[in-house]
C-alpha positions as CSV (number, residue, x, y, z in Angstrom):
1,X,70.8,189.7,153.6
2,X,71.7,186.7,151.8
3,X,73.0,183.7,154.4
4,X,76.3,182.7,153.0
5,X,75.9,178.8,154.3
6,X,72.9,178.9,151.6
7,X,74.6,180.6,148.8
8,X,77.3,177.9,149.3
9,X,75.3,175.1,149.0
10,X,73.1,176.4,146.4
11,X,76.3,177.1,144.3
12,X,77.9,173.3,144.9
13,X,74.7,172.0,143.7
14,X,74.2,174.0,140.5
15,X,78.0,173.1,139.6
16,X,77.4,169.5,140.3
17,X,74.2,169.1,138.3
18,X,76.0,171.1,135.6
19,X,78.9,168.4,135.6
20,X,76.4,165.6,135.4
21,X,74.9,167.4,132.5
22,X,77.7,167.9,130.5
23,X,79.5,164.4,131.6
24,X,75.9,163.0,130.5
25,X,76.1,164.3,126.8
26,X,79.5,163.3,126.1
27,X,78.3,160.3,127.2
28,X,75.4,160.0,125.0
29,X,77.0,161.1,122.1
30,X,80.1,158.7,122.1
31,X,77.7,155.8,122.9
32,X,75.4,156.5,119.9
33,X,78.3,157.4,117.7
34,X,79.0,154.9,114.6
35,X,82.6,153.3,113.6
36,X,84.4,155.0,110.8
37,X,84.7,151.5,108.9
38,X,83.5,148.6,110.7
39,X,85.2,145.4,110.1
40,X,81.8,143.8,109.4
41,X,78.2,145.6,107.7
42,X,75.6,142.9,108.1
43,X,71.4,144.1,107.7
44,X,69.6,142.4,110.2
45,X,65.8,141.4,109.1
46,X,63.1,140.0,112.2
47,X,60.2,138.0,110.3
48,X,57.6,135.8,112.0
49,X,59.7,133.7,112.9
50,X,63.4,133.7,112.1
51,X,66.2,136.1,111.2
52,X,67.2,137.1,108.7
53,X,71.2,138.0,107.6
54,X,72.0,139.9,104.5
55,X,76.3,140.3,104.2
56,X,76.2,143.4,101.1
57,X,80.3,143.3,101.4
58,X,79.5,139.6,99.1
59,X,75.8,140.2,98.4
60,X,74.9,137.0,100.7
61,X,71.6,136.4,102.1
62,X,71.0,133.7,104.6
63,X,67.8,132.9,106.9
64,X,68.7,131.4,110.2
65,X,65.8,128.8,111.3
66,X,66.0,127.5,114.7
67,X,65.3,124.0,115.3
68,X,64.5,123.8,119.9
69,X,64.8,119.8,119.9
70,X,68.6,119.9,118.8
71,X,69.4,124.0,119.8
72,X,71.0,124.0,116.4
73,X,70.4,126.7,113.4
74,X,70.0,126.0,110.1
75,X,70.3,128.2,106.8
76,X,73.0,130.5,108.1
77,X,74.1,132.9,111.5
78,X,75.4,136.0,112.2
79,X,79.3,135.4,111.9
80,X,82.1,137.8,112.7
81,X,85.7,137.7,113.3
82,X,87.0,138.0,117.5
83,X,88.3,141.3,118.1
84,X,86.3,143.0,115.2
85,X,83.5,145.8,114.8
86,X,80.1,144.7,113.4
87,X,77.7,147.5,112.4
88,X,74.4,145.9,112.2
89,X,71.3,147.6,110.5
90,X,67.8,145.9,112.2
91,X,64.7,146.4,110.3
92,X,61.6,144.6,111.2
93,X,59.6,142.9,108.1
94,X,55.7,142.2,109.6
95,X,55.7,143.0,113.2
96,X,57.9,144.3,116.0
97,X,60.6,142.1,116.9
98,X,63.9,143.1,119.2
99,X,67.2,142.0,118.4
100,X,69.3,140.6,121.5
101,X,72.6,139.0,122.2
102,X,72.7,139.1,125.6
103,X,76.3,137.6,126.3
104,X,77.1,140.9,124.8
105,X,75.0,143.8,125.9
106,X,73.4,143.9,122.4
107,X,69.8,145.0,122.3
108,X,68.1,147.1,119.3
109,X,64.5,146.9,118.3
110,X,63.6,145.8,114.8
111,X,60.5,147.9,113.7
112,X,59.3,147.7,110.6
113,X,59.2,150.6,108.3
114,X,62.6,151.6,110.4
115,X,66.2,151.3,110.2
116,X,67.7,151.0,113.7
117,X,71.4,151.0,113.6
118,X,74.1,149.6,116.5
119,X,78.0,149.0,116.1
120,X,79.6,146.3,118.6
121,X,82.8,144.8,119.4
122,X,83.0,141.2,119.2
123,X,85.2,139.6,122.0
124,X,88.5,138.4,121.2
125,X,87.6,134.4,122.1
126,X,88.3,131.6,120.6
127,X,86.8,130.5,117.0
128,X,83.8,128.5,116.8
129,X,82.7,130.6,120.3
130,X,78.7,131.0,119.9
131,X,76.6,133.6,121.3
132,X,73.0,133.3,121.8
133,X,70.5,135.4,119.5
134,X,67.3,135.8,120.4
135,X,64.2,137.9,120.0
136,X,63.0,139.7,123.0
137,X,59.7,141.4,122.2
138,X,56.6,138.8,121.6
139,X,56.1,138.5,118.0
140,X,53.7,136.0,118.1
141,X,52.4,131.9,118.2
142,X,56.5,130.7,117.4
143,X,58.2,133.8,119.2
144,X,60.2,131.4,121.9
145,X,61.7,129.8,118.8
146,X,63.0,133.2,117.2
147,X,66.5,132.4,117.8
148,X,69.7,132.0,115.9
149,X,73.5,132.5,117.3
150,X,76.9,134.6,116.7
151,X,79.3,132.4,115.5
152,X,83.0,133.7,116.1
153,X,85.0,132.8,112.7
C-alpha cells in the first residue's frame, strides 16, 4: 500500500520544483529579451588595448585611450542620456576581452569573431555622472589600463 505521508511529500516536492522551473524560464527569457527601440545603439569593439565606440544613429567612431597617471580618457566614451536604454553590441577585434561597468551590473564578453548583445538602463543621475569601464578578462602586457568611462549627458 502506498503510505499517504510519502505520497504527500513526494507530491509538494514535484509542485515545487515545477514552480521553480517555470518561475526560472520566465525569468530567463525576460532577462535576455532586447528593447523594442532603445534610446541609444552603440557597437562596442575590445582591441589590445582600448575600446572602441562606434554611434551608427551619426556614423561616429571614437577610440577611448586611457591615460592611469591623470584617470582621464582621451579620444571619446561611451555617453548616454540618464534614464535612457542603451543596447550595446560587443565584438572582440584580436583577443578575448570582457566588457564591465560595474556601478551598473553590466558585464558581456567581447569575443572575437562574435557579436554579444546586452540592453541596460542608465540611472536617472545627474549629467556629467561617470561610470567606470573596464575590461575584466586579461588581454594582455597593457590589460590594467583597458579602461574608459560612461559619461551621463
Amino acid at each position: 500500500m502506498v503510505n499517504r505521508l510519502e505520497l504527500t511529500w513526494t507530491l509538494i516536492t514535484v509542485g515545487l520544483i515545477t514552480g521553480v522551473a517555470v518561475y526560472s524560464t520566465v525569468l530567463l527569457y525576460h532577462i535576455d529579451a532586447l528593447p523594442a527601440h532603445p534610446n541609444e545603439y552603440v557597437v562596442i569593439y575590445g582591441h589590445q588595448w582600448y575600446w572602441q565606440f562606434y554611434y551608427p544613429a551619426n556614423n561616429t567612431l571614437y577610440n577611448s585611450t586611457y591615460d592611469p597617471t591623470t584617470n582621464t580618457v582621451s579620444g571619446g566614451a561611451l555617453w548616454a542620456a540618464p534614464g535612457s536604454t542603451v543596447q550595446i553590441n560587443v565584438t572582440g577585434v584580436d583577443v578575448v576581452h570582457s566588457f564591465n561597468i560595474a556601478g551598473l551590473g553590466v558585464r558581456i564578453d567581447a569575443i572575437p569573431g562574435r557579436v554579444n548583445t546586452f540592453a541596460f538602463n542608465v540611472p536617472n543621475v545627474a549629467p556629467g555622472t561617470q561610470y567606470l569601464i573596464q575590461c575584466t578578462e586579461f588581454c594582455g602586457t597593457f590589460h590594467g589600463t583597458m579602461r574608459s568611462f560612461l559619461v551621463v549627458t
